[in-house]
VOGU-3710 file (C-alpha; in Angstrom, 3 decimals, decimal comma):
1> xxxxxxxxxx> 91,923/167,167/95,959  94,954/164,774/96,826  93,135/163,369/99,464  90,238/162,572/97,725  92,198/161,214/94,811  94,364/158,973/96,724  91,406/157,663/98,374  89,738/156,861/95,450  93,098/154,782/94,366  93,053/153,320/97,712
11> xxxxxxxxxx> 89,526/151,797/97,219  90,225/150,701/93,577  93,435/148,977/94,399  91,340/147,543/97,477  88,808/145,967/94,785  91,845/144,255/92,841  93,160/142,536/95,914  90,004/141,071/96,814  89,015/140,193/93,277  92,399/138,140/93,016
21> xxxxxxxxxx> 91,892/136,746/96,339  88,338/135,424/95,407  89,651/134,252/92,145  92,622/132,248/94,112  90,283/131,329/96,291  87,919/129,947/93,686  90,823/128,080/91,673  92,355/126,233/94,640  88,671/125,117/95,489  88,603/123,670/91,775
31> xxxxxxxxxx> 91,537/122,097/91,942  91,168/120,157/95,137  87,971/119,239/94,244  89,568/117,965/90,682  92,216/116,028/93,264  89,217/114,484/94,912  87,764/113,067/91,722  91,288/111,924/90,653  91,828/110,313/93,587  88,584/108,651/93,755
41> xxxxxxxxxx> 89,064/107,388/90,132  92,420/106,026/91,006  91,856/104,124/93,991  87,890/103,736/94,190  88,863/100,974/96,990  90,631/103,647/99,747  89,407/102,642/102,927  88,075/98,975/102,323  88,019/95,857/100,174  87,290/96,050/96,602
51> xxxxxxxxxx> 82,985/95,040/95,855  85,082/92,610/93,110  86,787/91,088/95,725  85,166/90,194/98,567  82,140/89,494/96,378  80,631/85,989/94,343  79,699/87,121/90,824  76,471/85,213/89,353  79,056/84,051/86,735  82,114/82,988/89,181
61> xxxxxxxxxx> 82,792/79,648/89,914  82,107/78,489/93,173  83,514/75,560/95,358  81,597/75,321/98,783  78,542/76,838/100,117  77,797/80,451/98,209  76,846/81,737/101,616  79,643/81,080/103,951  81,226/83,257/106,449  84,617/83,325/104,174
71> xxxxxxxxxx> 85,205/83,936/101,055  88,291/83,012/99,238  88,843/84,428/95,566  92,215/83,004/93,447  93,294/84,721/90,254  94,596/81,722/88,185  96,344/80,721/85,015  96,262/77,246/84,148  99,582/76,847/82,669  101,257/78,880/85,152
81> xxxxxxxxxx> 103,119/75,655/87,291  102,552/77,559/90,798  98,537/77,895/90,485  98,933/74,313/89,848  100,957/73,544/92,651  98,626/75,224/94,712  95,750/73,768/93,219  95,808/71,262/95,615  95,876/73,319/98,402  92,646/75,247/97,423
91> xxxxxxxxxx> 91,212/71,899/97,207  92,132/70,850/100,531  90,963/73,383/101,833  87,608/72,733/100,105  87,695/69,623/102,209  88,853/71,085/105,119  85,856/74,066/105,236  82,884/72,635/103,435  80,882/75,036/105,176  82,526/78,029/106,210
101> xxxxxxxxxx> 84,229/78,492/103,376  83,446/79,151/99,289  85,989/79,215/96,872  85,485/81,104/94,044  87,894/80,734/90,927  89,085/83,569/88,383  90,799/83,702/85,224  93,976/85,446/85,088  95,827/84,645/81,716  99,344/85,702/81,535
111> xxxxxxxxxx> 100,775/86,799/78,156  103,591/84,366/78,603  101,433/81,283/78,412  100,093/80,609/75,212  98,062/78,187/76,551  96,053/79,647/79,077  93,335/81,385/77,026  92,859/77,430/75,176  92,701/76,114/78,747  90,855/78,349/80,350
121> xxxxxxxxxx> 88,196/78,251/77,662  88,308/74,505/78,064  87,356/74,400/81,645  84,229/76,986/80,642  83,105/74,971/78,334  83,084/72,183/80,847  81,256/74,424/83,121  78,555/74,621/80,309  77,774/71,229/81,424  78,554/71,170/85,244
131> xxxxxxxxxx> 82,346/70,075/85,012  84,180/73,037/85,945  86,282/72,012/88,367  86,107/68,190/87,181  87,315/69,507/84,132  89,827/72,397/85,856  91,291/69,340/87,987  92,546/67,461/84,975  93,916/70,569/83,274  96,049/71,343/86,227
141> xxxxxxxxxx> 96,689/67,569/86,969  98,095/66,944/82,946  99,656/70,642/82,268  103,270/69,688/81,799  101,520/67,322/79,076  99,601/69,712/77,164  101,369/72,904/78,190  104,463/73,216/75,327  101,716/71,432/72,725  101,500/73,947/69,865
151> xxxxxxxxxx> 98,399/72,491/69,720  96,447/71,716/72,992  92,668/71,646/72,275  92,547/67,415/70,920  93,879/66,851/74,255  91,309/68,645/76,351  88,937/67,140/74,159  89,870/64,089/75,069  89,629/65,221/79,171  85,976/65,948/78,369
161> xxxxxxxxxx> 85,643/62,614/77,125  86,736/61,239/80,422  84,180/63,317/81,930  81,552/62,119/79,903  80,631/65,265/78,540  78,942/65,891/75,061  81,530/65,962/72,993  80,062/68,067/69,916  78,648/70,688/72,219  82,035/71,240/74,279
171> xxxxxxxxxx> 84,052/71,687/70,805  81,596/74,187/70,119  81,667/75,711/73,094  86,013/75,704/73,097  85,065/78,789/70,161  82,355/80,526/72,248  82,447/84,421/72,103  80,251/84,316/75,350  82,679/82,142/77,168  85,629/83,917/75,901
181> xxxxxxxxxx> 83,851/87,342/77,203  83,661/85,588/80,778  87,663/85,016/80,629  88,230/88,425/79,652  86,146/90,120/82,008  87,779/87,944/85,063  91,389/89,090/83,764  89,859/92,799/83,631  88,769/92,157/87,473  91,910/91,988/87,765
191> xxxxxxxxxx> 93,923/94,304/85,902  91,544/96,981/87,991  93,344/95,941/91,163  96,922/95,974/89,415  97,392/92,195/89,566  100,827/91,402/89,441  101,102/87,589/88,920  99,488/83,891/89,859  98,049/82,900/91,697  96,773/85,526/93,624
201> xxxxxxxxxx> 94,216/85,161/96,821  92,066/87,514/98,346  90,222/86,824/101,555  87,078/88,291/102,383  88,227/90,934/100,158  92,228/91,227/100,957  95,192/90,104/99,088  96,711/87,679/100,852  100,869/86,655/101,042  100,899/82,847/99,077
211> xxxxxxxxxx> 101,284/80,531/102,060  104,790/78,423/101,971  102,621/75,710/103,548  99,449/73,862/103,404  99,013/74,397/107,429  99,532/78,924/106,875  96,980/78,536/104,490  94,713/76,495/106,837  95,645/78,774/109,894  94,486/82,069/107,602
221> xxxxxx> 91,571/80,326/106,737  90,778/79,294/110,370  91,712/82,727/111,990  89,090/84,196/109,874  86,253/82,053/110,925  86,505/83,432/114,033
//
């Protein structure tokens, strides 16, 4: 009788262990796989360039051939005094690489610049009618003009007058929720990759270093023709 009843205790406790170790078992399984999401939603771009970033957009702005080899994406704010130092520099390089290169140009207000958002709805609504970068050119060229105006939209008014633009249709386009929904989905591009500041430049996908020179710029550039 002992025998039997101590092996009938034997086979229960038996069952417990390998019920718990199937239900460890099962919850560690859940659990990585719940890492696995997690991670994924965290960093969907692990192991290669963002599709935002080494991508044109049908709605970006594009300087160069839409098919070249490289592709060079800036996060900009218009009132922030580095993007238009290297303003030039982009343009340049424009000049430099009319065919292996396309530039492609992205919103990127910064709190701090009260500005920006008027400015960067400005050069939209010069895009309306084909003057982006006309019209992008004289906001960077005049910023420490219209930058500390409490009120800066007469004065880019008056840039799309010296463009030649319609002037009705760009002051109703300076108020357009479509337009405005194009800036804030470019600054959303790049919240999603933590953007830290302006400019910012990815190439063919990956953040670049801002060159200290014209001629690093050019040399990234020219390495990645290769």
């Amino acid at each position: 009788m002992t025998q039997e009843y101590l092996t009938k205790e034997q086979q229960v406790q038996k069952k417990i262990k390998l019920i718990a170790t199937i239900t460890a078992v099962l919850i560690v399984v859940a659990l990585a796989g719940f890492g696995v999401v997690k991670l994924a939603q965290k960093s969907p771009t692990a192991g290669g360039p963002s599709p935002t970033l080494d991508q044109i957009n049908d709605t970006d702005h594009v300087l160069g051939n839409r098919d070249a080899k490289i592709v060079l994406i800036e996060y900009s704010d218009f009132q922030c005094p580095a993007c238009r130092a290297y303003s030039a520099q982009v343009e340049k390089l424009h000049q430099d690489f009319p065919t292996d290169l396309v530039i492609v140009y992205r919103h990127y207000p910064l709190s701090q610049h009260k500005n920006a958002i008027p400015a960067a709805q400005a050069s939209e609504a010069g895009g309306v009618q084909g003057k982006f970068w006309a019209m992008a050119k004289l906001i960077f060229d005049d910023q420490p003009t219209w930058s500390g105006m409490s009120t800066p939209i007469p004065k880019f008014v008056e840039y799309a007058g010296q463009l030649g633009l319609n002037l009705p249709a760009f002051e109703s386009d300076l108020y357009s929720a479509s337009l405005a929904s194009k800036i804030n989905n470019d600054k959303t591009s790049g919240d999603q990759v933590s953007l830290t500041g302006t400019p910012s430049f990815y190439l063919n996908g990956q953040k670049i270093g801002n060159p200290s020179t014209y001629q690093q710029f050019y040399d990234l550039v020219k390495n990645a023709v290769k």
